[in-house]
C-alpha positions in Angstrom: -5.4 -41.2 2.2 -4.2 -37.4 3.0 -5.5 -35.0 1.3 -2.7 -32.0 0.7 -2.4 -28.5 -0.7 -0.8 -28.1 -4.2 2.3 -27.4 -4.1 2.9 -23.5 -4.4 -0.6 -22.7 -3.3 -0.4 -22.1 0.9 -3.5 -21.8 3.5 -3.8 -18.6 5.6 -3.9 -19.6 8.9 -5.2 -17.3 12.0 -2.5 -15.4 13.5 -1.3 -14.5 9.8 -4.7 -13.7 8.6 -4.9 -10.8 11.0 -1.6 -9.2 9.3 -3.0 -9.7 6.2 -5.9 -7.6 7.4 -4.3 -5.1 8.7 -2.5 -4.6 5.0 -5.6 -4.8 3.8 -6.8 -1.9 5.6 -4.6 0.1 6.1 -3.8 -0.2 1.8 -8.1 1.1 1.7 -7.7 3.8 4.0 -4.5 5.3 1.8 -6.2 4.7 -1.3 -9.2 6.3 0.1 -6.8 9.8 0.3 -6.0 9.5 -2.4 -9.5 9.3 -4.1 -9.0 5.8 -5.3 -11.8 3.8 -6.3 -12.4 -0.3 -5.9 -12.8 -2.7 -8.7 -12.9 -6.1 -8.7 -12.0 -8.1 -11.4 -12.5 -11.9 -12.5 -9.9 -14.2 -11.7 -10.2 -15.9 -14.8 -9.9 -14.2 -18.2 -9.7 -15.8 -22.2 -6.0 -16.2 -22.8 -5.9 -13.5 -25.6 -5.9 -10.7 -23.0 -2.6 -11.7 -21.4 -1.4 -13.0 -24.8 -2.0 -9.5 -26.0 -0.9 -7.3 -23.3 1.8 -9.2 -21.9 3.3 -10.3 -25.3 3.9 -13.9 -26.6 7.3 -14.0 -25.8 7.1 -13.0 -22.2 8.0 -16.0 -19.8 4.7 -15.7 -18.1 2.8 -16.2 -21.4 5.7 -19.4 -22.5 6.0 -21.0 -19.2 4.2 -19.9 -16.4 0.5 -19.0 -17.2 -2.6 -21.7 -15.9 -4.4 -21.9 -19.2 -6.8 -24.4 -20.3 -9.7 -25.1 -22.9 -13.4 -23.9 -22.3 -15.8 -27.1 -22.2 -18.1 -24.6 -24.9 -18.3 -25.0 -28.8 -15.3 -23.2 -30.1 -12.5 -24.7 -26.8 -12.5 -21.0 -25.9 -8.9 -21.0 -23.9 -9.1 -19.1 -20.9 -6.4 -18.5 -18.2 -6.6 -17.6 -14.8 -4.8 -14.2 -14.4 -1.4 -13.9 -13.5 -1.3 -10.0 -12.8 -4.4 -7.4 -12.6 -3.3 -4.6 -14.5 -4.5 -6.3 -18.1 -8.0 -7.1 -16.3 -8.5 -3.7 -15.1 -7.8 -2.2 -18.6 -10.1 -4.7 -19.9 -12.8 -3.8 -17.5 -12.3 0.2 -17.9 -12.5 -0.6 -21.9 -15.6 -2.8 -21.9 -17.9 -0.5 -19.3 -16.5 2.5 -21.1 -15.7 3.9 -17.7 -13.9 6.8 -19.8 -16.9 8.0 -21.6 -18.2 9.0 -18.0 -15.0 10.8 -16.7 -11.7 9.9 -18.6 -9.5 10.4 -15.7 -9.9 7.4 -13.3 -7.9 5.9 -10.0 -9.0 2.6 -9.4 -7.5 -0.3 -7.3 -7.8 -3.9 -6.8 -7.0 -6.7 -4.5 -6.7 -10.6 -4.8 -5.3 -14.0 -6.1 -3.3 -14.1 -8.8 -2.1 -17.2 -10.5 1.5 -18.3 -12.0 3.4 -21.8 -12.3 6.9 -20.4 -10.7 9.2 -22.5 -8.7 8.2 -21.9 -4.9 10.3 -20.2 -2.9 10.6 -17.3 0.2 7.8 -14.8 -0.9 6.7 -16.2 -4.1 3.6 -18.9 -4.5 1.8 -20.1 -7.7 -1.0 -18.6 -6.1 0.1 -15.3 -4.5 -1.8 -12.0 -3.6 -1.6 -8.4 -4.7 -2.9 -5.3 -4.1 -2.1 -2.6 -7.1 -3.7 0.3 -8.4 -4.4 1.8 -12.1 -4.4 5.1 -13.0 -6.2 6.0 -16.5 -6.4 9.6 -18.6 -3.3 10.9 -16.8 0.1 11.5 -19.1 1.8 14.0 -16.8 4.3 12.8 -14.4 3.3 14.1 -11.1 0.7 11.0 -11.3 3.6 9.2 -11.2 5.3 10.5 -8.0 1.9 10.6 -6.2 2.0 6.6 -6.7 4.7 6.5 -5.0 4.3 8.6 -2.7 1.0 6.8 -1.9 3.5 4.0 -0.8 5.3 5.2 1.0 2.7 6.6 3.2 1.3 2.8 2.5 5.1 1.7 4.2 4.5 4.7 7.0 0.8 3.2 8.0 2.2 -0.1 8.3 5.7 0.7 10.1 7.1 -1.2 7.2 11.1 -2.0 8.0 13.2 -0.1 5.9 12.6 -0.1 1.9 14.3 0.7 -1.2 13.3 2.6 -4.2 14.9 1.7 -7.2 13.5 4.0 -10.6 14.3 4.5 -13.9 13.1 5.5 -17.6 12.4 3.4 -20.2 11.6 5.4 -22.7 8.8 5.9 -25.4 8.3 4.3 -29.1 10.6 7.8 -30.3 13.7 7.2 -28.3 13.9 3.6 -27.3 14.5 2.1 -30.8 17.9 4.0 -30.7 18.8 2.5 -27.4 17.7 -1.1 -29.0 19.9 -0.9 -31.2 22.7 0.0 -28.9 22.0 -2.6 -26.7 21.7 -5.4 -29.4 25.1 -4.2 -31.0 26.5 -4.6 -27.0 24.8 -7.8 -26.1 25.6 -9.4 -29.9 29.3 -9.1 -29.0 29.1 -11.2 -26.1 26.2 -13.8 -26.9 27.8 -16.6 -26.9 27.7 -15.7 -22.7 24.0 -15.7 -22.5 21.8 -18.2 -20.9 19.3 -20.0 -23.9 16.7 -17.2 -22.4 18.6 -14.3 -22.8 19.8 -15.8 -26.4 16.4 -16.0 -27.5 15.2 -12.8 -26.1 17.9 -10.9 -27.4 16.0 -11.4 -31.0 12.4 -10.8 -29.2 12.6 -8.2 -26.4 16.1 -7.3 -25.5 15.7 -4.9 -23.2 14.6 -7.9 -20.7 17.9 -9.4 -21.0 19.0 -6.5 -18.6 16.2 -8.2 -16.1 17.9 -11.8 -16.1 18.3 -12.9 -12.7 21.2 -15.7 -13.8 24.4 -14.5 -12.6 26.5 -14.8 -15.5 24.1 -12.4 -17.8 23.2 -10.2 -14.5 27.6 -9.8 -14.8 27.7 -9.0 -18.6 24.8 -6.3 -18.4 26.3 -4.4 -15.7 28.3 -2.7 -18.6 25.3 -2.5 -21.2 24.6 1.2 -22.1 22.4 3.2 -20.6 19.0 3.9 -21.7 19.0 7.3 -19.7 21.8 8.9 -22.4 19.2 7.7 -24.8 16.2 9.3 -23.7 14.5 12.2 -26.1 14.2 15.4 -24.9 10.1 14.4 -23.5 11.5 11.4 -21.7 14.2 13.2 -20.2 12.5 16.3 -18.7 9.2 13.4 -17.6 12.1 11.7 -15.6 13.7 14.6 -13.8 10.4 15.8 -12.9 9.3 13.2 -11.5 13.0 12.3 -9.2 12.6 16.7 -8.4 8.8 15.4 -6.9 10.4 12.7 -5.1 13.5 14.6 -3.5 12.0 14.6 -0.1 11.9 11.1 -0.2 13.6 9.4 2.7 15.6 7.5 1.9 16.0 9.0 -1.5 15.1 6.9 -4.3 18.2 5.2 -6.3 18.6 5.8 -10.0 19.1 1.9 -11.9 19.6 2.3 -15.2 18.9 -1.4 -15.2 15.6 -1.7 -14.0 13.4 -2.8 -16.8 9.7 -4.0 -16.1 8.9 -7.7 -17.4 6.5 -7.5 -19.3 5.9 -5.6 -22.8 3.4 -2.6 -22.5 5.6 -0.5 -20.2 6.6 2.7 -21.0 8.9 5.8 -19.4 8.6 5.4 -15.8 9.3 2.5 -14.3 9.8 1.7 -10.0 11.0 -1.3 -7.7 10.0 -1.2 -3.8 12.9 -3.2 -2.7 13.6 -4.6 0.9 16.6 -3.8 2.3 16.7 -7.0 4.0 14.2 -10.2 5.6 13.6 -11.6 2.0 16.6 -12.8 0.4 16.7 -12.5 -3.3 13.2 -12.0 -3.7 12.9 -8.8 -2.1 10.8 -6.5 -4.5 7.7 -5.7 -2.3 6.4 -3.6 -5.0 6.8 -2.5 -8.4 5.3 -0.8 -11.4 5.2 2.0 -13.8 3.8 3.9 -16.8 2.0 1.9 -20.1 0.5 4.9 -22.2 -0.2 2.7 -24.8 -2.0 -0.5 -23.3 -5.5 0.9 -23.1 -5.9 1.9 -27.0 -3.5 -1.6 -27.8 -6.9 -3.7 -26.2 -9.5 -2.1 -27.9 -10.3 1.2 -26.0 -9.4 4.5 -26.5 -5.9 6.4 -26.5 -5.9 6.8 -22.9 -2.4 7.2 -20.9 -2.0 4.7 -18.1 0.4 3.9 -14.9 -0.2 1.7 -11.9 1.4 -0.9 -9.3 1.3 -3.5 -7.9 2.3 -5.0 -4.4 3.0 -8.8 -3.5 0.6 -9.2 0.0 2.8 -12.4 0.7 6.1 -10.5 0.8 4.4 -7.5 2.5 3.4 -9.9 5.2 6.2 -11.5 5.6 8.4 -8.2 6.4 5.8 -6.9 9.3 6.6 -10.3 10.5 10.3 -9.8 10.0 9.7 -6.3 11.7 7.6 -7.4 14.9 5.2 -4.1 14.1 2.1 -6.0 14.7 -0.8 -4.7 16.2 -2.7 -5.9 19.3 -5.8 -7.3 18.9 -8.9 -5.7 21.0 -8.8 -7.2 24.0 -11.3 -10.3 24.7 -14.0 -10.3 27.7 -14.9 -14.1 27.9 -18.5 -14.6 29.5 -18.3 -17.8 32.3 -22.2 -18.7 33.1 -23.3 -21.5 35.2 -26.6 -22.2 35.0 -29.3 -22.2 32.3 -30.9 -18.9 33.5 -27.5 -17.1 33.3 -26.3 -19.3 30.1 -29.6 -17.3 28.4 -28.6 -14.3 30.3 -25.0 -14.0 28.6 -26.1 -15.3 25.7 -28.5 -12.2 24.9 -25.5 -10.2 26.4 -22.6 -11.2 24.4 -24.5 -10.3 21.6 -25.7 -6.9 22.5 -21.1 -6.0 23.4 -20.3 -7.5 19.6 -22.5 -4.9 18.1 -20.6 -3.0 20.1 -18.0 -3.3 18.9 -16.2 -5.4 22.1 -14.5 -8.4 21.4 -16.5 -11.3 23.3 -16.4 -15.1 23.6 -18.1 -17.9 25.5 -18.9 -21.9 26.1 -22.1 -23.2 24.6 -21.8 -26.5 27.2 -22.1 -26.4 30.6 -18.3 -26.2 31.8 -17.3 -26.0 35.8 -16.0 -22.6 36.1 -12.7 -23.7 37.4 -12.7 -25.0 33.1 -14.1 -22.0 31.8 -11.6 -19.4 33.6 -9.0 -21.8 32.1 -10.2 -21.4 29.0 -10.6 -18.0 29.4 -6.4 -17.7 30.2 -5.8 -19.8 26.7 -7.6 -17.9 24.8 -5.9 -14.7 26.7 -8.6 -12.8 27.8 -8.4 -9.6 29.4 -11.1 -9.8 31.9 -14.4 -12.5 33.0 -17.4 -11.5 33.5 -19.0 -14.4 35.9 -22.5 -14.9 35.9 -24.2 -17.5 37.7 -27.3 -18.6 40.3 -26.2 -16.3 43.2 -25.4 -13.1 40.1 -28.8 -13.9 39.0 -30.5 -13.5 41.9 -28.6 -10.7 43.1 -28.5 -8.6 39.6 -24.7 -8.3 39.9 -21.9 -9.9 37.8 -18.5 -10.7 39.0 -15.9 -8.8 37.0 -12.0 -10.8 37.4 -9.1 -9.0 35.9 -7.0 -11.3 34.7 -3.9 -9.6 34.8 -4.4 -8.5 38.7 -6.9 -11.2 39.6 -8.7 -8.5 41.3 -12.7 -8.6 41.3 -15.3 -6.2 41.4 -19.1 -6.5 41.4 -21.4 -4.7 38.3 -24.6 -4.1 38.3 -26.4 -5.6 35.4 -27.5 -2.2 34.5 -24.4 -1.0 34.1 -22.7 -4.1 32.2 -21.6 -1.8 29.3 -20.3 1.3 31.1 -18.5 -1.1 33.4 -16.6 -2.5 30.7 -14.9 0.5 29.1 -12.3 0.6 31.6 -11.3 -2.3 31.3 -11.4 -3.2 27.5 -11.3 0.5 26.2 -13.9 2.0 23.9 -15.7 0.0 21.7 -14.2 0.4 18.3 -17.3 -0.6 16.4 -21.1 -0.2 16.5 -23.7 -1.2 14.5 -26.4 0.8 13.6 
C-alpha cells in the first residue's frame, strides 16, 4: 500500500525550503529593527480561546477549525490553532508579560491549521509569520506595521504589492453604521447566499467580505463605514494614511475591507498581489483589536498585529525569479584511505567556516566523483590523493574553466577565498 499526504497538508521539498528560509530571515532581521521580540506559541490550544476571540459565528469556529476531545477526565476540547494572534494574547495574559513592561512587540512564526478547500496558496496546513503589538493605542504603531512590510517586501525584492486599508470603527460609531448597513442589506436579502443570510442577523459587517459573486455585486453599493466614523476614528484614520503618504505605490482606500474575524477594531490592512496568485492574492493582512486582550482575561491593554501567509509569500518570489544563490559548493575528491582521513578532518574544519563543502564516504574512481561533483554543481574540486599526500599539495579544478592549480596544504583555507568568496559563517 502507498502511504500519501492528507490532502491540503504539502511536504517542503529542497529547492523550496531554501526560499522559505530566506523569508524566514530576512522577516528576523526586519523585526529585529524594529525591536521585535520572538515568541513561540503552542500549536494546540482548548477550543474556548478561539471560540472566544474569534466568535461562535465566524466560519472558522462553524466549519473550518480541527477540534477534538482530550483523552483526560472532563473531554477537555482542544483545537489546533487556526491563526496566532489569540495564542499570543493568551501567552502575554497568562505570563503577565504586561506587569513587566506594558508595551510589547512580539512576533511568531509557524503551522497553522484550518479545513478549507485547497487551492493556489491556501493549505489546511499553511504557515504564517505575524507580529503583535500590545500597550500601544496611538496610530503611528499602526503605520510602522506597515511600514515594517514593506521594508519586509523591499528585503525580499517582492513583485509588486497592493495595499488596500480602511477603518472599521470602534464600539461608539460602528453601531450607527450597523444599522445602516442592515436597513441596506434587509432590502435586498432575498439576493444573499444562506451565509450572508445568516450573518446578516450575527455579524453583518462580514457580509461586505463574501467572496460569492452575487453578494460581492450587491455590496458594492452598501454604505460606507468611513461617513460613519466618530470624530476619534476619523482623525486615527487620516493619521495614519498622512504616515503612509510616501508609500509607493500609495495605499488604496476600500471602504469594503472588513477583517474576518470579530475582535477587530479601527484600522484594518490587506497586502494584496497585483498578480501570480489568482483570486487568493492577499499576502498579508491585519489590523487593530483594542479590546481582545481585557475580552480573554488580561488587562485593558490596546492591541494591533499581522499576519503573513509563508505559502503565498513563497510562491510570488517564485513568480518573481528573485532568488538568491546559494554559497557556492567545493566538493572534496579523495582516493585513498590516507587522503579519505585527510579530507575528512578538512571538510570539517571549511564548514565551521562557514564554506559550503560536500564529499563521498565510498571509495569512488575520480572520473565518478568529478561527475558527481558537476550534478551537484560545484564550483571548484579539491583532489587529494596518494601522489597530493606525499607531495603536501592538493589539486584545485575550476569547474567553470577547468583550469587547475596546485595548493599547498598549508594554505588550503586562504586558497579557497578566491574561489568561493569569504566564508559567511564561523563558529566560535
Amino acid at each position: 500500500m502507498n502511504l500519501t499526504r492528507i490532502k491540503g497538508f504539502a511536504d517542503v521539498l529542497p529547492g523550496d525550503v531554501e526560499t522559505w528560509q530566506r523569508i524566514e530571515r530576512a522577516a528576523e532581521r526586519v523585526f529585529a529593527s524594529y525591536n521585535f521580540k520572538e515568541i513561540r506559541i503552542p500549536v494546540l490550544e482548548k477550543s474556548e480561546l478561539f471560540s472566544r476571540s474569534l466568535g461562535e459565528s465566524t466560519d472558522v469556529i462553524e466549519k473550518e477549525m480541527y477540534t477534538f476531545a482530550d483523552r483526560d477526565a472532563k473531554a477537555t476540547l482542544l483545537s489546533l490553532r487556526p491563526e496566532g494572534t489569540a495564542g499570543v494574547v493568551r501567552a502575554y495574559n497568562e505570563s503577565k508579560l504586561h506587569q513587566v513592561e506594558p508595551v510589547r512587540k512580539l512576533y511568531y512564526l509557524g503551522p497553522m491549521f484550518r479545513r478549507e478547500r485547497p487551492q493556489k496558496g491556501r493549505l489546511r496546513q499553511f504557515h504564517q509569520i505575524g507580529a503583535e503589538v500590545f500597550g500601544r493605542t496611538d496610530p503611528h504603531v499602526d503605520a510602522e506595521l506597515l511600514l515594517l512590510l514593506q521594508d519586509l517586501w523591499e528585503e525580499l525584492e517582492v513583485p509588486e504589492t497592493i495595499l488596500e486599508l480602511n477603518s472599521i470603527g470602534c464600539a461608539d460609531c460602528r453601531p450607527g453604521y450597523r444599522s445602516a448597513l442592515v436597513d441596506f442589506l434587509g432590502a435586498r436579502r432575498s439576493e444573499l447566499c444562506a451565509d450572508c443570510d445568516r450573518r446578516l442577523d450575527n455579524n453583518p459587517l462580514r457580509v461586505l467580505d463574501c467572496k460569492r459573486e452575487s453578494c460581492a455585486e450587491i455590496v458594492t453599493a452598501a454604505p460606507s463605514i468611513l461617513l460613519h466614523l466618530c470624530a476619534d476614528c476619523q482623525l486615527h484614520f487620516e493619521t495614519v494614511r498622512e504616515l503612509l503618504k510616501d508609500l509607493r505605490p500609495e495605499p488604496v482606500v476600500n471602504h469594503r475591507l472588513v477583517r474576518g474575524l470579530d475582535y477587530y477594531c479601527r484600522t484594518t490592512f490587506e497586502w494584496k498581489a497585483s498578480s501570480g496568485l489568482g483570486s487568493q492574492n492577499t499576502v498579508a493582512a491585519g489590523g487593530r483589536y483594542d479590546g481582545l486582550v481585557e475580552s480573554l482575561g488580561g488587562p485593558p491593554v490596546a492591541g494591533v498585529g499581522f499576519a503573513l501567509g509563508v505559502e503565498r509569500l513563497a510562491l510570488l518570489l517564485a513568480e518573481g525569479e528573485s532568488g538568491r544563490p546559494e554559497a557556492p559548493l567545493l566538493y572534496l575528491a579523495w582516493m585513498g584511505e590516507e587522503a579519505q582521513r585527510w579530507t575528512f578532518t578538512l571538510a570539517h574544519r571549511l564548514r565551521q567556516r562557514g564554506f559550503r563543502v560536500d564529499l563521498d564516504g565510498e571509495s569512488r574512481n575520480l572520473k565518478r566523483q568529478m561527475r558527481r561533483a558537476d550534478k551537484l554543481d560545484a564550483r571548484a574540486v579539491l583532489i587529494v590523493g596518494p601522489d597530493e599526500m606525499t607531495k603536501g599539495k592538493a589539486l584545485l579544478r575550476h569547474m567553470a574553466t577547468k583550469e587547475q592549480t596546485e595548493v599547498d596544504f598549508a594554505d588550503i583555507d586562504e586558497s579557497l577565498v578566491e574561489p568561493l568568496g569569504p566564508p559567511t559563517r564561523v563558529i566560535t
